[in-house]
N, C-alpha and C positions, 0 to 999 in steps of 0.2 A: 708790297702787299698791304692791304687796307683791314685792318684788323676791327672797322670800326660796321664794316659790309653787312649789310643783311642778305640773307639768302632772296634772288631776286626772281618778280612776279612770275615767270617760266617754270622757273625749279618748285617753285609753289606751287605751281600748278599741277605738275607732274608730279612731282610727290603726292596735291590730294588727288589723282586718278588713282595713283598704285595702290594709295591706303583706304581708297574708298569702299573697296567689298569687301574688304579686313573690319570695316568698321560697320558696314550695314551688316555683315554677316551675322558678326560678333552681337550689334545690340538686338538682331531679332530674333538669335539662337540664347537668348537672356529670355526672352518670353516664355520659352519652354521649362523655366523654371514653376509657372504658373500647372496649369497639367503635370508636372514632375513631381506636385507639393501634393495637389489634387490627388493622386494615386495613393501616394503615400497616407494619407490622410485617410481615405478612403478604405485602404487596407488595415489600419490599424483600428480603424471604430469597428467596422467589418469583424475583424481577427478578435479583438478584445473585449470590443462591448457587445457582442451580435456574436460571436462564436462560430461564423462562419466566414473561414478566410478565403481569398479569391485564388484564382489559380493567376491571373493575368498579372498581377503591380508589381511581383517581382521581375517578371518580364519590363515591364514600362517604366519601372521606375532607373534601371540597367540601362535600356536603351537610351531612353530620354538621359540621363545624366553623363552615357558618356557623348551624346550627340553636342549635351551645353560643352562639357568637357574641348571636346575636338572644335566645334565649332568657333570657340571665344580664344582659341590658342594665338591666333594672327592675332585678334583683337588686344590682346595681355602684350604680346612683343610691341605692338604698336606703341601701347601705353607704358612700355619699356618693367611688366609687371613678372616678366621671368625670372627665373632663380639666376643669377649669375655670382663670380666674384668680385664684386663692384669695391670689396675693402681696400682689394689689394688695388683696383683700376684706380681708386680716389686717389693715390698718391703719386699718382701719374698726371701730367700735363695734358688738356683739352686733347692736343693732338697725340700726343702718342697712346691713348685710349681710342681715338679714335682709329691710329694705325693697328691696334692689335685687333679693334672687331672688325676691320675691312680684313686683316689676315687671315681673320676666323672665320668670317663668313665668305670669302673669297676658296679657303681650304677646307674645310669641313663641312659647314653651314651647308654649301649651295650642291656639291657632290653626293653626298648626304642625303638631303630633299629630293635631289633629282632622281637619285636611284631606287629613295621608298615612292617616290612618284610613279615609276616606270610600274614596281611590283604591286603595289596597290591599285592600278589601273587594269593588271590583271586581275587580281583578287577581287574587285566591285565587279568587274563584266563578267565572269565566272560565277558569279553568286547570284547575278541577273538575268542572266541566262539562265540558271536553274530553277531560278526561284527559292533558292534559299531559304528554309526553313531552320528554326532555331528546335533540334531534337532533342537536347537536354531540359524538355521545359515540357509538362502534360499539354500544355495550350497551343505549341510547337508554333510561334509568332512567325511569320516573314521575318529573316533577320538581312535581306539585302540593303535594304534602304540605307540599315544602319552603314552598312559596307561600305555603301555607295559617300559617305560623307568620310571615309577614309580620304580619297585622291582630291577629294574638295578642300580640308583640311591642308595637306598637304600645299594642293596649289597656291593658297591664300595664305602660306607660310612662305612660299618662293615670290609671290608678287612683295609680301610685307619684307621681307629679305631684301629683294631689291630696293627696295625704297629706303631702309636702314642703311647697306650699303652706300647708296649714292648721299645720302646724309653724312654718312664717315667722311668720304669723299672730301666734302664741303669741308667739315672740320678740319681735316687734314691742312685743307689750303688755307682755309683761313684762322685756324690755331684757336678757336672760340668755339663753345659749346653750340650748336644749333636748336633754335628758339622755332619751333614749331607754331604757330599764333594758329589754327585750327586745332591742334588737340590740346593748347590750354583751357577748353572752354570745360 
């Protein structure tokens, strides 16, 4: 085995198909920070300096931040920006870190995603189908849309899975960390 291998032009390639909506999703659901500040902003000069607070930003400002929330979730894994136990993983060898997240995401990770994918794909068509309204709110906003980036969320955690996977993979066989040269940048 050639310990000195770089992961070759194919597997490059496939990996950036898988991580590609993980990463367009991720940096254009970052824009919605922009409108998310806006509201807030909005509401507080509104509320504090003006004496008249809105009924809607606490609706927008909810929706919109768990939209960045959910949305940038594939984008964070990609960037390897998750909570994990990495203290304990550092004293472990390239590959046997890598066999323990191919074990994880093989056993948990992917049965896991698959199952909140199934219910949340009812939960978004159910809420679009009615049209969904948020009743705890005077303004009572459409809350499906929000819904609807439930099962998107989701999916773009199972494509970003697959692509982490097949990265352990790599590690596994060739006992070295895997050097990504597209998300160095």
């Amino acid at each position: 085995m050639d310990n000195d291998r770089e992961p070759s032009p194919g597997l490059r390639r496939l990996l950036a198909a898988l991580e590609y909506p993980s990463l367009l999703i991720g940096k254009l659901a970052a824009w919605l920070i922009l409108p998310l500040t806006g509201a807030l902003v909005y509401e507080v000069t509104s509320r504090y300096i003006f004496n008249k607070p809105t009924i809607w930003a606490y609706d927008m400002t909810y929706m919109l931040s768990s939209a960045v929330f959910m949305l940038g979730a594939a984008y964070a894994l990609q960037k390897g920006s998750h909570v994990r136990a990495d203290f304990l993983l550092a004293l472990l060898k390239p590959r046997w870190q890598a066999l323990m997240d191919a074990a994880m995401y093989v056993v948990l990770y992917f049965p896991a995603m698959a199952l909140f994918f199934m219910v949340s794909l009812r939960f978004a068509r159910q809420s679009w189908m009615q049209h969904e309204l948020y009743p705890q709110s005077p303004w009572m906003p459409p809350i499906y849309p929000l819904k609807a980036v439930i099962p998107l969320t989701i999916f773009l955690l199972l494509l970003q899975g697959v692509a982490e996977l097949i990265k352990a993979c790599w590690v596994i066989r060739h006992n070295k960390p895997f050097q990504n040269k597209e998300s160095q940048s």
